[in-house]
N, C-alpha and C positions, 0 to 999 in steps of 0.2 A: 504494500500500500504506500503511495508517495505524500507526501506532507500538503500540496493543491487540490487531494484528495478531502483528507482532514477540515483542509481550510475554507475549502469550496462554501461551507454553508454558512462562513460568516462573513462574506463579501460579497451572497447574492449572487443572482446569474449571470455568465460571462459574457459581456460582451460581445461575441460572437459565435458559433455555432462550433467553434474549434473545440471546445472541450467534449459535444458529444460525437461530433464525429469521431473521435479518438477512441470514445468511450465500446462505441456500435464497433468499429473497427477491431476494440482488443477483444471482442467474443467472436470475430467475422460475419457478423449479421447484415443480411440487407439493410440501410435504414427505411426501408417502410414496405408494404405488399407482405406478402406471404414467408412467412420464414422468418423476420423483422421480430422483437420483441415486443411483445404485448403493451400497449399505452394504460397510462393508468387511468383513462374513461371507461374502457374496455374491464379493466381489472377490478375496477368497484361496480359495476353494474353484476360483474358475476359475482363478485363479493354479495351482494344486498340479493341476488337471486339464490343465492347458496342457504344466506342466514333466514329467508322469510320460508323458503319449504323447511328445512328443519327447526326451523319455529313453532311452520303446523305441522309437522309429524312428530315432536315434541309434543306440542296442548294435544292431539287426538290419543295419542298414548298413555303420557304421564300428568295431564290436568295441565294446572297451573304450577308447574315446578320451574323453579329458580334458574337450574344448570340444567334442566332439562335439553332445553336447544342448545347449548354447548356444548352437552354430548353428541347429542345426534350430527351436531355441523363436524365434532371433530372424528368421530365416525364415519363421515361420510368421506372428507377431506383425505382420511388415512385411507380408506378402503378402495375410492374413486385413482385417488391419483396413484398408489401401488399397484393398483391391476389394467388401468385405460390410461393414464397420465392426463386425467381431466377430470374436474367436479360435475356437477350437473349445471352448472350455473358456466363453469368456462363451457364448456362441448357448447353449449346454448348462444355463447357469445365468439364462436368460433377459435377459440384457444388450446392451446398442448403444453404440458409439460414435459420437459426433457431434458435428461440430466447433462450438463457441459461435456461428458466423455462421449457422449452418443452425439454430440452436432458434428463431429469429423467424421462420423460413418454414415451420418446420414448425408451430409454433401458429396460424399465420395461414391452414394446410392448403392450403400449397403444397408439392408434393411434393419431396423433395430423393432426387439422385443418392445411390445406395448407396457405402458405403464412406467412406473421408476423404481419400483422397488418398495420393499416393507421398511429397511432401513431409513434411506431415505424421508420417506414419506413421512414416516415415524415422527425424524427431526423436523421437518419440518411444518408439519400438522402440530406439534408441541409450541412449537415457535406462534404458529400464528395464533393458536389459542390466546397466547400472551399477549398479541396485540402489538406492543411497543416496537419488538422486531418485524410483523409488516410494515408499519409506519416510517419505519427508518428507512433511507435507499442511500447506494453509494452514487458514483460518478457514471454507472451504466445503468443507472438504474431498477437494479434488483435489490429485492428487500433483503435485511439480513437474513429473514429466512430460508431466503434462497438460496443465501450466500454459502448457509449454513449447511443446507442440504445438498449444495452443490447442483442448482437445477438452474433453469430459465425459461419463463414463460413464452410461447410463442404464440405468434399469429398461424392461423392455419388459412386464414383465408385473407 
């Protein structure tokens, strides 16, 4: 991690588009279309389609309970992105998950297994429960939980 990295958030936005083009550059992403990393309009709309069905399959199960839809989102979250590498709310908003080792086999059009994995998933379903590490992003973009899990949202479409 480089120190303009660090500082990025307390001098506001640069300037000029130099810092993300750098940014898209150091994962080799398209900057936009298909393949491109997922924009964060895209990312909360599946966020808030995620959190309102497992709201109501939470109230139709468990009533009115608390952590009810907590579970069920972070259930869904572990279970969806381990085995398809999408929730119900990204697939909906045309998004994929995909761990950083798999974007060199998939440009090189070797096929990779669906999903990311239980490990993965794991960390970072844990992560986003907490909140704090989605809301954080670095200089490309990705939340730490991403960072964490070692994944990156894409655009599929």
């Amino acid at each position: 991690m480089k120190r303009k990295d660090l500082q990025g958030w307390l001098y506001g936005a640069p300037e000029s588009g130099q810092e993300h083009r750098e940014a898209v550059n150091s994962l080799n992403l398209p900057a936009a279309g298909p393949g491109s990393r997922a924009r964060l309009g895209r990312r909360v709309i599946a966020l808030f389609i995620d959190w309102w069905a497992s709201w109501l399959i939470a109230y139709l199960i468990f009533g009115d309970s608390p952590f009810g839809a907590l579970g069920v989102f972070a259930v869904e979250n572990l279970v969806l992105t381990a085995t398809v590498g999408a929730t119900f709310g990204q697939r909906l908003c045309s998004m994929t998950l995909v761990r950083l080792v798999d974007l060199g086999a998939a440009s090189a059009g070797t096929p990779r297994r669906p999903g990311i994995g239980f490990v993965p998933a794991l960390v970072r379903t844990v992560l986003l429960c907490l909140v704090i590490p989605a809301v954080v992003w670095d200089a490309d973009g990705r939340g730490l939980h991403d960072k964490a899990a070692g994944t990156v949202l894409l655009r599929r479409r």
